[in-house]
C-alpha positions, 0 to 999 in steps of 0.5 A: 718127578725128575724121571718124568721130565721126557713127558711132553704133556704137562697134564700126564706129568701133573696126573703121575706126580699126584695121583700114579707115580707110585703105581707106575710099572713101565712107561715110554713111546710107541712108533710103528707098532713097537713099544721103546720103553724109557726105563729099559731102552737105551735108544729112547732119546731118539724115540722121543722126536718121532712124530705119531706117537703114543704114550704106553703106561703100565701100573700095577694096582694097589688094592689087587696085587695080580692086576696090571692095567695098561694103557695108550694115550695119545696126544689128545688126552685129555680130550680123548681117552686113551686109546686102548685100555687092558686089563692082564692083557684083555680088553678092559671092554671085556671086563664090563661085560656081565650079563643083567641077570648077574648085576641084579645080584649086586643091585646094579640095573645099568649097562656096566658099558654104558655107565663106565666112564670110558664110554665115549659118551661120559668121557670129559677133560675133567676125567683123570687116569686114577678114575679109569684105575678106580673105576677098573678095581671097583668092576673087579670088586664087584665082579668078586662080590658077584661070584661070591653071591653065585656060591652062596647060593649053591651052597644055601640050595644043597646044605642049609634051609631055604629060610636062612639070608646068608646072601645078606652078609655078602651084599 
């Protein structure tokens, strides 16, 4: 927890030493559009007195191995929410978007972007980093599941009887 006592925010320290710190793969400021990065900038004392800027985290996932998410976060956390969140570098947007006819497949009728809790609509104080990392590994679970019902079912079309539910073991 020592390494973190540069974070001006109590909140973000509190959330990183209970829920992140083993997740955490980079961390520092942004001033002017350029990231300083408190484990590999040595000049990341006099970043910390600039004015406007914001916090930048990178973690690594624990249940998938591959994803890194990242995030902004200004000084309004937490009553806003961060201000860019990624996933491998694409906006997380990007990763809600799947047509209705695919989350049918998964028996999920709403707006993936609606529901998230980065909607600004269902954000709150009560929201926490960890939720926005949950919420991104069940999108991706769900994603997984998604593609392995499309198989399934070109599979079952071209070699088994239309009679056999294997989908009902992937579900």
């Amino acid at each position: 927890m020592n390494q973190y006592l540069w974070l001006e925010q109590k909140r973000i320290k509190h959330e990183i030493k209970n829920d992140l710190s083993e997740m955490i793969i980079d961390m520092g400021y942004i001033v002017n559009n350029t990231q300083y990065s408190y484990f590999s900038n040595e000049n990341f004392s006099d970043i910390r007195n600039s004015k406007n800027k914001n916090l930048f985290i990178k973690f690594q996932s624990k249940i998938f191995n591959n994803i890194k998410i990242y995030m902004e976060i200004s000084d309004r956390y937490p009553f806003r929410l961060p201000n860019k969140i990624q996933v491998n570098n694409e906006d997380y947007i990007n990763l809600l978007k799947i047509p209705g006819q695919y989350l049918e497949l998964v028996n999920v009728t709403k707006c993936l972007c609606c529901s998230s809790i980065t909607c600004s609509n269902n954000w709150s104080v009560g929201n926490k980093l960890i939720d926005i990392i949950n919420e991104v590994e069940s999108i991706i679970e769900m994603k997984k599941r998604i593609v392995y019902l499309i198989c399934c079912r070109v599979i079952k079309r071209k070699y088994l009887n239309h009679d056999i539910d294997i989908e009902r073991y992937i579900k």
